[in-house]
N, C-alpha and C positions, 0 to 999 in steps of 0.2 A: 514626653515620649521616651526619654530617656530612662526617666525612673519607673515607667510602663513596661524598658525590656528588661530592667536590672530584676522587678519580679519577678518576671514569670522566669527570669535565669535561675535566680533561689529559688524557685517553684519545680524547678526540674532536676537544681541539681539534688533538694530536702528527698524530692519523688526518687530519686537513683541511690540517694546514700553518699555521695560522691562531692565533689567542689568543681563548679564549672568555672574555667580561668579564661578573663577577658582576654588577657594579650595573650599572642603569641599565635601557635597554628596547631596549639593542642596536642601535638603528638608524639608517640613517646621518643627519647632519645635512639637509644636501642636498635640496629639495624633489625630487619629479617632476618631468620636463619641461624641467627650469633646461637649459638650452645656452651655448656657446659665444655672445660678444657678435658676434664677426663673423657666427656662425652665423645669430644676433638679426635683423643688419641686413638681409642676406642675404636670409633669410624674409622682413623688412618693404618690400623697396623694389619690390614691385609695388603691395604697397595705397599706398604715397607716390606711385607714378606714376598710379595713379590715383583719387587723388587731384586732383594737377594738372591732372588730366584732368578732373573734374569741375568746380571751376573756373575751368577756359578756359571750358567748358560756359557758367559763370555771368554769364561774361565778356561771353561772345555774345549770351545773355540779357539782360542788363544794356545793353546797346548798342542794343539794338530798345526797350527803355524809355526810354532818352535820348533815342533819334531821334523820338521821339513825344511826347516833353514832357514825362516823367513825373518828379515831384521826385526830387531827390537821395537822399532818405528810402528811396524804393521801389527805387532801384536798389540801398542800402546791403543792405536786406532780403533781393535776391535770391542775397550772396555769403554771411548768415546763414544761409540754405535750404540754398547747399552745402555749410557747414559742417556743419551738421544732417545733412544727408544723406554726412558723409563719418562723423562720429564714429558714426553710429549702420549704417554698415557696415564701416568698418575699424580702428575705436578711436581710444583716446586722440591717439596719438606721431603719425598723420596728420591728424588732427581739427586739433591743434597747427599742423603745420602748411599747413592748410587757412585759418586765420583768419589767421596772417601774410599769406600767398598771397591772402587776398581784401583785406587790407588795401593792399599794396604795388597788387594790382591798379588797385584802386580810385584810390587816389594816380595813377598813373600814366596809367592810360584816359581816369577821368573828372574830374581836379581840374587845373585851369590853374597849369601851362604843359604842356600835356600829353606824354607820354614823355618825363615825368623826374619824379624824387621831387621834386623842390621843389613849394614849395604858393605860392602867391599871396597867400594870405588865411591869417593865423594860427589863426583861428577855424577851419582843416580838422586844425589838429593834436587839438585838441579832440576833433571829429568824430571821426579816426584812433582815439584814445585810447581812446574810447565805444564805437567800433567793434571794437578787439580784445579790449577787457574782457568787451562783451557777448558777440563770439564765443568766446574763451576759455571764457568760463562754462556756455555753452553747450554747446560742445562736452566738456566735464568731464560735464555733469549727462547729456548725452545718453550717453557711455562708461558710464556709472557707470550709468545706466540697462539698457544694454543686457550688461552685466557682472551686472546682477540679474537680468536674464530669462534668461542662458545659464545661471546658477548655478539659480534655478527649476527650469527644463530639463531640467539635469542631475539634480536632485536628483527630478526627478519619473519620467525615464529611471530610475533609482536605485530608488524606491518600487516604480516596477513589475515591475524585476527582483525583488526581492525579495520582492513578493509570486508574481511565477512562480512563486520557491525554494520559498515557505515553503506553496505550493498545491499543490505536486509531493510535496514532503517530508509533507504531511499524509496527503496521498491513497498513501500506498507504506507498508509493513511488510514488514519481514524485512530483515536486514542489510549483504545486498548488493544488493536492489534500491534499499535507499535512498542507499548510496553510489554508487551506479551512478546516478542521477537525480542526487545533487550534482556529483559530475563533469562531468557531462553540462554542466548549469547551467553551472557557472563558465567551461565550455569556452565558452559561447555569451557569457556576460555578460562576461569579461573576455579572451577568449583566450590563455587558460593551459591547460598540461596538469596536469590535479588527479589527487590518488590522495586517501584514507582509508586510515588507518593506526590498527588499535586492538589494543591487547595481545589476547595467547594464549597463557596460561602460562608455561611456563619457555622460549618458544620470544621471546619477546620481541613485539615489534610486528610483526605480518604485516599482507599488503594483504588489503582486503576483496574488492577486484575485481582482473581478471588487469592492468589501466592499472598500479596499483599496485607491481606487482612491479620495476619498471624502478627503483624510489626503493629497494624494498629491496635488491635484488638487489647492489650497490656495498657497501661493506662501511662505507665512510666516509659515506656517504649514511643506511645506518641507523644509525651513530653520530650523529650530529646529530640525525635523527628522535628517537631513544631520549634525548637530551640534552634535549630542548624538552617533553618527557614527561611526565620527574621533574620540570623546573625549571618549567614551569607557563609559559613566555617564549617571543616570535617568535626564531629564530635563522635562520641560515643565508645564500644569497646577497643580496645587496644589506644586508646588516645588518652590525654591527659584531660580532656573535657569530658565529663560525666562519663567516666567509664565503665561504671556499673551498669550500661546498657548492654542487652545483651546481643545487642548487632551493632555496626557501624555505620554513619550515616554521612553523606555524602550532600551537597547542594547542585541541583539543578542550573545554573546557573547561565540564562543564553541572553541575546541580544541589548535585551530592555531587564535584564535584572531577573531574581530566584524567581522558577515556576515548578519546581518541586523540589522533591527533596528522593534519591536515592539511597534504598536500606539493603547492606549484605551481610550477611550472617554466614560466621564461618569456625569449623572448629577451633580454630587457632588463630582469633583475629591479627594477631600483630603478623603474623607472614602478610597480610593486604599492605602493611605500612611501611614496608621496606622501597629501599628507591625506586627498582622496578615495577612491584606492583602499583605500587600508589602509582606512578606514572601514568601505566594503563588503564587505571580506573582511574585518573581524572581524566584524561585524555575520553577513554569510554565515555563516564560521565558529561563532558564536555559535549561529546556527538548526540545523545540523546538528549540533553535538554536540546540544543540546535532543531533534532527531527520532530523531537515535540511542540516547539513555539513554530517552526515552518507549518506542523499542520494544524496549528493554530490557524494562522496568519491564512490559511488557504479557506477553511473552515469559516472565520470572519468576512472573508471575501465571499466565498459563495453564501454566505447569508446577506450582504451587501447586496449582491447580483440579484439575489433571489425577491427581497424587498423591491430594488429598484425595478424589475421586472413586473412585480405585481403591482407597483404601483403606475408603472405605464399601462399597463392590462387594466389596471382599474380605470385610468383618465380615459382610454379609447375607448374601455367599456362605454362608460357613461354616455361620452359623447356620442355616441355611435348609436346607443338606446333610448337616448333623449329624441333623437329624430328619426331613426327609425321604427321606434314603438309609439311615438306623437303620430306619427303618418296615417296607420292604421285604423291607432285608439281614433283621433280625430274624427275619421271617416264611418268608422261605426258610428260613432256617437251622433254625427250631422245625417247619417242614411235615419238612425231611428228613433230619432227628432222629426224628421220630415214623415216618416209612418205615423206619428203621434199627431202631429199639425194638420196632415193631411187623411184623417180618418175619413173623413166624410169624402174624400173623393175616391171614385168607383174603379177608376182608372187601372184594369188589371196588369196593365203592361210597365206602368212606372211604378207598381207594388212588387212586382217581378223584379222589377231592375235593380229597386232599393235593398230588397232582402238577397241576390244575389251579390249585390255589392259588400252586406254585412258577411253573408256566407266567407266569399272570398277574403275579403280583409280579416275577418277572424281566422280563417286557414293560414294567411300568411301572417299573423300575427303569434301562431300557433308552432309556426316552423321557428320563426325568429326564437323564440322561447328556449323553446328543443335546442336550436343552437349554441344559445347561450349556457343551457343548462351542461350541455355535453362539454362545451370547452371549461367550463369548471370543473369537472370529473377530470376532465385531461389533463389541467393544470394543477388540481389539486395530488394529482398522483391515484386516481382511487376509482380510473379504469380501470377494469377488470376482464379478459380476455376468455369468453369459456369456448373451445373449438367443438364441434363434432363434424363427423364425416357424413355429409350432406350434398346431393345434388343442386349443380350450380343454377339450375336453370328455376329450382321450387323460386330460391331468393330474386331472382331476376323477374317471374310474375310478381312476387309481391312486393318490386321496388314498382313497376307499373301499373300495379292497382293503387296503390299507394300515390302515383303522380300522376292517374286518367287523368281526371279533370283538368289540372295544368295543362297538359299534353294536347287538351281537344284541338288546337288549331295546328300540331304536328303531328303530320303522318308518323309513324313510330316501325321502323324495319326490326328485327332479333333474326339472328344469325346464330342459333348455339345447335350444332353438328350431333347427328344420334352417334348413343355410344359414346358421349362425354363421362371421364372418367368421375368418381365424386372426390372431395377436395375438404379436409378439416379448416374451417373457421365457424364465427361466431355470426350467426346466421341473422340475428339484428344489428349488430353493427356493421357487418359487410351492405345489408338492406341499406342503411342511415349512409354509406359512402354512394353507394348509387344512387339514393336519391336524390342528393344532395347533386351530386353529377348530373342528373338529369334535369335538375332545377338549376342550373347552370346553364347549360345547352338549351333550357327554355327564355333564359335569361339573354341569351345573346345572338339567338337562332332569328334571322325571320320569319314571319308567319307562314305558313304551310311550306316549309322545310320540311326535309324529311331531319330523325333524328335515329341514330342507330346505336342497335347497344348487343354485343356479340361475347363469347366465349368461347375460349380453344386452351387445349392441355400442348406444352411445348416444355417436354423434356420434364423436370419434376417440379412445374410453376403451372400454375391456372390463371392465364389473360381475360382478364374480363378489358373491353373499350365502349365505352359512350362516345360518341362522335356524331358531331352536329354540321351544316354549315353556314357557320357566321361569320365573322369578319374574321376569325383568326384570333392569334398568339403573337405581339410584336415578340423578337428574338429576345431583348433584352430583360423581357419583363417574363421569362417560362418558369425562371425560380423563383423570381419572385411573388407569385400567382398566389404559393403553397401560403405566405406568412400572412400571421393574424391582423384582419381587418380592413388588410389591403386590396382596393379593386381597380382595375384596369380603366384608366382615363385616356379614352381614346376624342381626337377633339374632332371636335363636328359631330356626335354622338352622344344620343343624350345615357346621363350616367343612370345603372342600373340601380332599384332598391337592394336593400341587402346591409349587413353587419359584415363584411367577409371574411365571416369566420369555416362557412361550408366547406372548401377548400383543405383551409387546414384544417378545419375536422379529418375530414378523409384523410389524408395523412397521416395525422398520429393513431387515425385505428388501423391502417395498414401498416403503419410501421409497428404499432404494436401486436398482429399476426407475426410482425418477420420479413413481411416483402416490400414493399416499394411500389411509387405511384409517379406519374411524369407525364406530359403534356407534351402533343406534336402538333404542328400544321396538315392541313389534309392537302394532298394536290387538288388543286380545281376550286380551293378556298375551303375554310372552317379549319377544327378544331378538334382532335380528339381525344381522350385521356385513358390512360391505361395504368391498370392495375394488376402489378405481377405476386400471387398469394403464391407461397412452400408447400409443397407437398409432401409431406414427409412422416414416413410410417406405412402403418398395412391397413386398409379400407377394411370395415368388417366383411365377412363373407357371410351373403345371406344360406340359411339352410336348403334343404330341395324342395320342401313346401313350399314358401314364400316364394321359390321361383319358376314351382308348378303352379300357383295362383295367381302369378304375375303373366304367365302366359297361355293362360286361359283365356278365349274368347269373351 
């Protein structure tokens, strides 16, 4: 394994031109920002000009004190104020000299023999002496001061990048929206161009987002990617590890070890490697691999869930199919056996019974199917919801034409009010929840019950209720009613056929409308279930013909 990494290390660094160096942390000595000293001086001599500038300022100042009487004391104070005021705007090296500058001044303006350094009185060297200790130190404490507040500053700019990062990265799942928001980041917090890079089988490191591809795309580019991978280390430009890449690459590196690898490209990579930045891009880096293995880990789980769930769906399937579609099958199969055995007898009335009995049992063998079929749509995700704006009442005959025959031994009441407004849904599967409703209420209803099935517009919901009276809804079981497979075990009563999944059928096509479905007690006993559909939008408006046709005799 060892001499497996030591390849592909000479594989990457031959590919760059460069030497890739085991020990160390690869990076260059060199702080950020260090320049050229001419460069230095260059940048510094506006603040030294003015500088000077501010104490001539103190100069002129200092000369309206004199001419008014004011001790020597208070004029020394006023070239202390511009030192103050030089070190704590343009630092140390002018600060410096700022307090020569007020010294010599001072000497020269206001001590006899005036414009010239000589002193008169020994006792000014003293004073001099006092004067630039205390300006010197002063000016130190005030640099050194204002060198803590820009570090502060900085470090507080810092906090709140990072909490952007780590607010954005919380609030995001799925794997390229979350590299797609780190990129983004680092593009604003640093101005680098970022990609995310995490293996993909035998295909090696690919980009999570299309930014990305520009790093793999170079062949030598993913070689260094793929180098800083296995070896868990920064490499590439401005570092001592293959530096001939022409980005920087960075290691993923969260809980359980590397899951990718982070690439920034930047004009001037070694500004990334100074103590500050590299700080916040490992730190960055740090929090992104973290939000990437998190939705990993969450990702793994709901495919766990999702498994373990179908694989419960598939045990109750079975079982639930095994004898509820044996029941059926059985019963056909023995009704038309006994028409076969029994040819020769003339008997119209047990020829009647038998073929009734196949009729029936294929119906409900026919339903059971439908059900079955529909909760795999459901569960496989690949319902489909198409709405139109349709009158409630068309779907409500043809849930009852649909469930006469069931029905024959219940009176059947509808209660749907003229001038019901019309209501967008999907006009077969709202059919498939009422009937299913209604094969419920026939399921639990006794014979010549009435069973009642109504609709009413309340506010921007259309109530459809099927309401029967049977024994009722124990309390505890109303939520429970909805979940697959589950049917009510009431004792001393014998248990209903069924898979129960009708129920939750209805459910996930009402919820997949947008409304909701829930189950009450009736006073006086029974049971009713209501379904509250959205209404939402502008119904079409028929033209004036259609509704001079419509009101023709």
């Amino acid at each position: 394994m060892g001499e497996l990494h030591a390849d592909r290390e000479r594989a990457a660094a031959e590919a760059l031109g460069g030497h890739a160096h085991a020990g160390g942390d690869g990076l260059v000595d060199e702080p950020l920002g260090e320049v050229p000293l001419s460069a230095a001086r260059q940048a510094g001599w506006p603040s030294y000009a003015k500088a000077a500038g501010i104490m001539a300022l103190c100069t002129v100042l200092a000369g309206f004190f004199h001419h008014t009487g004011l001790a020597e004391a208070n004029i020394v104070m006023t070239f202390l104020i511009g030192v103050i005021l030089v070190a704590a705007r343009y630092g140390r090296g002018p600060s410096i000299f700022a307090s020569f500058a007020g010294v010599v001044l001072f000497d020269v303006v206001y001590v006899r023999p005036y414009g010239s350094l000589a002193v008169s009185d020994l006792q000014y060297l003293i004073t001099f002496a006092v004067m630039l200790g205390v300006a010197l130190l002063t000016s130190a404490l005030t640099a050194r001061i204002r060198r803590q507040a820009d570090m502060l500053q900085q470090r507080g700019r810092r906090a709140e990048a990072l909490f952007h990062l780590s607010r954005e990265l919380a609030g995001t799942s799925g794997a390229q929206p979350l590299a797609a928001a780190a990129e983004r980041q680092l593009h604003q917090l640093l101005g680098v161009e970022a990609a995310v890079l995490v293996p993909h089988g035998a295909a090696g490191l690919t980009a999570v987002t299309d930014l990305g591809e520009s790093f793999r795309r170079d062949p030598r580019e993913a070689a260094v990617a793929q180098w800083v991978f296995e070896h868990g280390r920064m490499a590439g430009a401005g570092t001592d590890t293959l530096p001939n890449a022409s980005a920087l690459y960075l290691p993923l590196v969260g809980a359980h070890g590397a899951i990718g690898v982070l690439g920034l490209r930047h004009p001037q990579p070694g500004h990334l490697l100074a103590a500050d930045p590299r700080q916040l891009l490992e730190t960055c880096a740090t929090q992104i691999a973290l939000a990437i293995e998190r939705d990993q880990f969450a990702e793994a789980a709901r495919q766990t869930l999702v498994q373990a769930e179908a694989e419960r769906l598939r045990s109750s399937l079975l079982s639930s199919v095994s004898h509820d579609l044996r029941t059926p099958l059985a019963t056909i199969a023995g009704a038309s056996s006994a028409l076969l055995e029994l040819e020769h007898i003339h008997d119209a009335e047990t020829r009647q019974q038998l073929l009734t009995t196949i009729c029936d049992e294929a119906s409900h063998l026919s339903q059971l199917v439908d059900n079955i079929l529909q909760m795999t749509r459901i569960v496989s995700g690949s319902l489909t919801v198409h709405k139109e704006w349709q009158p409630v009442e068309e779907v409500i005959g043809s849930a009852l034409g649909r469930m006469e025959k069931a029905m024959a031994d219940h009176p059947v009441h509808t209660h749907v009010p003229n001038g019901l407004p019309m209501a967008p849904f999907d006009g077969v599967l709202i059919e498939q929840v009422l009937a299913n409703l209604l094969d419920n209420a026939i399921k639990y209803a006794p014979p010549a019950t009435p069973i009642e099935i109504s609709a009413t517009a309340a506010g921007e919901q259309m109530i459809l209720e099927v309401a029967d009276r049977g024994p009722g809804i124990p309390e505890e079981e109303k939520e429970r009613i909805f979940e697959k497979f589950y049917r009510i075990r009431t004792p001393g009563v014998k248990a209903q056929p069924g898979t129960g999944l009708g129920l939750s059928i209805c459910q996930a096509i009402v919820q997949a409308h947008g409304g909701r479905i829930w189950a009450e007690n009736r006073p006086g006993g029974g049971a009713r279930f209501r379904v509250a559909l959205p209404i939402e939008g502008e119904p079409p408006h028929l033209d004036a013909e259609e509704n001079a046709a419509e009101g023709e005799p």
